[in-house]
Each structure stands twice: as structure tokens, then as C-alpha cells.
C-alpha distance (Angstrom), angle and dihedral (degrees) to the residues before:
residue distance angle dihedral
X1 . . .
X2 4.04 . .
X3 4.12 115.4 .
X4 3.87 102.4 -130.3
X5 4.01 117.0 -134.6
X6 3.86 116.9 -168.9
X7 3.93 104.5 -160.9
X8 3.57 113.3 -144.0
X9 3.80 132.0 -142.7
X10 3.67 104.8 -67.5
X11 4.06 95.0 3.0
X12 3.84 128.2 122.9
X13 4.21 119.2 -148.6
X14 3.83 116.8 -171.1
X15 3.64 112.7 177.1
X16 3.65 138.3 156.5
X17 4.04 123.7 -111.3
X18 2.85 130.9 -50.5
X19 3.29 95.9 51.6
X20 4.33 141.3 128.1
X21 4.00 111.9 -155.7
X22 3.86 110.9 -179.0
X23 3.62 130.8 176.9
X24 3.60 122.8 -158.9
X25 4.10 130.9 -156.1
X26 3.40 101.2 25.7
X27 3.86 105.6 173.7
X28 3.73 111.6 149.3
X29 3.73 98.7 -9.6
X30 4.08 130.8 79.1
X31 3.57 140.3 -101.4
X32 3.54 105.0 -142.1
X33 3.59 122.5 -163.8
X34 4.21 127.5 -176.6
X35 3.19 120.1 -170.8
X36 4.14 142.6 -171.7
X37 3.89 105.7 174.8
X38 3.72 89.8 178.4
X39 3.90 90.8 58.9
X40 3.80 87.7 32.8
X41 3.73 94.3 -129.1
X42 4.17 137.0 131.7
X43 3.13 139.3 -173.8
X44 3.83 132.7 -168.9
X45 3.90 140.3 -170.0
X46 3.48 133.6 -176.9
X47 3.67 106.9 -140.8
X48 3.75 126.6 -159.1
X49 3.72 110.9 179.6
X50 3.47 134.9 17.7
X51 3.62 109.4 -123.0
X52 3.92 137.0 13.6
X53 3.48 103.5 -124.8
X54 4.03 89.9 178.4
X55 3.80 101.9 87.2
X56 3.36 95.0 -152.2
X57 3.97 129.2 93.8
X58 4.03 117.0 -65.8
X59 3.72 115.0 -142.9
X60 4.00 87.4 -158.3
X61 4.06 101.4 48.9
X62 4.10 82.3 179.3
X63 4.00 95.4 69.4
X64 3.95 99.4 73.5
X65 3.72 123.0 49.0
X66 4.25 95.9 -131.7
X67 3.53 88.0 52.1
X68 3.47 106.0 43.2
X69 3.99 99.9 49.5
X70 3.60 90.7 53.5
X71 4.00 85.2 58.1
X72 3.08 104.4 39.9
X73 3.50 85.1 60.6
X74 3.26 101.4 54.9
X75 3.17 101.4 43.6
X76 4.03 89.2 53.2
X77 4.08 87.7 55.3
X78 3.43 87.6 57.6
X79 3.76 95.7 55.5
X80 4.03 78.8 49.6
X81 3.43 105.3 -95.1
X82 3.74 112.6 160.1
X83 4.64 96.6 -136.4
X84 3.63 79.7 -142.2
X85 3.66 96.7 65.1
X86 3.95 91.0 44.4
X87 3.70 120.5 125.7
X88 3.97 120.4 -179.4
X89 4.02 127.5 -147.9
X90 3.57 127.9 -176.7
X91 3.62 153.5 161.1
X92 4.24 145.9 -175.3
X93 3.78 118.6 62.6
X94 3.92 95.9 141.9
X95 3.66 123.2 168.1
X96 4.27 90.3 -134.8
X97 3.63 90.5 -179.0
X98 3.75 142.4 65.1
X99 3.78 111.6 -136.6
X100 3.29 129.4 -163.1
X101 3.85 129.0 -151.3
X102 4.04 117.0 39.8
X103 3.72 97.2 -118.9
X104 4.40 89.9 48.6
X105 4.12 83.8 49.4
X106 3.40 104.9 58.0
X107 4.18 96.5 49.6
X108 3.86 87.3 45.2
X109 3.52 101.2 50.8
X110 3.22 94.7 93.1
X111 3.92 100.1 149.8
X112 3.75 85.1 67.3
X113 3.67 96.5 46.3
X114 4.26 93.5 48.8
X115 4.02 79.0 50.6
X116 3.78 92.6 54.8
X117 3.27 95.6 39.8
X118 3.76 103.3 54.1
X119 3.89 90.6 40.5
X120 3.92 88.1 59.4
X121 3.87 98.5 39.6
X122 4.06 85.5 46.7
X123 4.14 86.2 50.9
X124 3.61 92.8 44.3
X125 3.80 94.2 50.5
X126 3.87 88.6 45.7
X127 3.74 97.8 -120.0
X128 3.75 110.6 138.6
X129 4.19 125.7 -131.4
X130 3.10 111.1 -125.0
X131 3.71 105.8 168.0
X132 3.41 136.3 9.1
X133 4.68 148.8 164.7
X134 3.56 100.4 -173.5
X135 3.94 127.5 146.1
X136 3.72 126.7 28.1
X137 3.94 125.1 108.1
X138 3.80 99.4 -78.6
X139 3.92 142.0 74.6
X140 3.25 131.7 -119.6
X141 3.75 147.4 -163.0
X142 3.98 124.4 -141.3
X143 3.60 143.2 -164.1
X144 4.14 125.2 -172.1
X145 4.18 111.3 -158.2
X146 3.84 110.1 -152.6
X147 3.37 81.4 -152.7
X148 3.76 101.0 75.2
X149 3.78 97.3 2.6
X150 3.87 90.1 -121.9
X151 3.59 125.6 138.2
X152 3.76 114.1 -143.9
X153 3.94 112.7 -148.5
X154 3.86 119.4 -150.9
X155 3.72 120.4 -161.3
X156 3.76 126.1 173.8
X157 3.88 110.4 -103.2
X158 3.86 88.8 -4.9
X159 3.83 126.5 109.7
X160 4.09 116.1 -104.1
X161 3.39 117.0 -89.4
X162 4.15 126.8 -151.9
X163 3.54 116.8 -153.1
């Protein structure tokens, strides 16, 4: 029987198979899943913003995209994941409101910019995407199953989608 994790806004849950971690209300930020199904580990975040401009120490490493791929990382090495066997799913990234003004747009998109981000953090730590639902105008929730590696993507009046 599979422990169930929900990640919460800004969290990160590593945790050996078998496992379920699901993250609910995804609007603008990311489900982030790491994977090693050789090691049978995962790991998932749920990002919020894309960078942490602070410069100090975060207490949640899991809120900002360039801090919480490094982590996760980490963190899935120390389960015994191999980071050359890592694969990376994810999903969310939705621009939930309608801005007007160019200059107002581009600072508030910030379901774009946590997509961005995490794609170039991912490329930069070498860990391929193999799947992802990001983008679009609505949230969604997500669960990854350790026991078939598949992310399942729920969207409000939209059909499931397995990743």
C-alpha cells in the first residue's frame, strides 16, 4: 500500500516507492516532480515563484524554482538516486489573471516565468523533461504514482491527463 504525501505551497517531499505525492491548487505555481525509477525514488515541490531575489537563507527551499531544483536533487541523491538517471515531470504555470497594460503584464506573469525558470534550472542541472501541462488560464491539481511513474493532471471541466 502507497503512503500518500500532499506537497504544500512552497514544500518539498522526497520519499522512497511506493509512494503517491499530490499537490492541489496549482494556479500560477509548479508541480515539480524528480524522479529515479532505477532507485525507485521521487521527489516533488510545489513551486511558487521563479527566483529568490532575497539573498538571504529561505526556510522553504520549495517556493522558488532555482532553489528548489537544486534540493530536490539533493535530497533525491540521498535516497540514492544516481542525478544521472533523473528524469523531471511537471505541470501548472497558468496565467490566472487578465492584465492589462504591457509593462503591468510582463512582471505579473508569473506562471510563465515559474515555467521558464524551472525548465532552465532543470537544463542546467542536466535532468531531462520528459513530460509536462503547464500554461493556459486554469489551475490544476496533480498526483505522481511511484508505481507507474505517471503524473495524473486534473483540470476543472477538462479530461484527466497522464503524464
Amino acid at each position: 500500500m502507497a503512503s500518500v504525501y500532499h506537497v504544500g505551497m512552497g514544500d518539498i517531499v522526497v520519499a522512497k516507492h511506493p509512494v503517491v505525492l499530490t499537490s492541489l491548487g496549482l494556479g500560477s505555481c509548479i508541480g515539480l516532480v524528480i524522479y529515479d525509477d532505477i532507485a525507485k525514488v521521487a521527489g516533488m515541490s510545489h513551486i511558487m515563484l521563479p527566483n529568490n531575489h532575497e539573498g538571504k537563507d529561505v526556510k522553504k527551499l520549495g517556493k522558488y524554482a532555482d532553489t528548489a531544483v537544486p534540493k530536490l536533487i539533493e535530497d533525491l541523491i540521498a535516497l540514492g538516486a544516481l542525478k544521472s538517471r533523473l528524469k523531471a515531470k511537471m505541470a501548472g504555470g497558468a496565467q490566472m489573471f487578465s492584465v492589462p497594460g504591457k509593462n503591468s503584464a510582463s512582471f505579473l506573469a508569473i506562471g510563465e516565468r515559474n515555467i521558464e525558470t524551472t525548465k532552465k534550472m532543470l537544463e542546467q542541472y542536466g535532468i531531462p523533461l520528459v513530460a509536462s501541462d503547464v500554461g493556459g488560464n486554469k489551475g490544476r491539481s496533480v498526483e505522481f504514482y511511484t508505481d507507474n511513474w505517471i503524473m495524473i493532471v486534473k483540470v476543472i471541466g477538462s479530461e484527466v491527463k497522464k503524464l
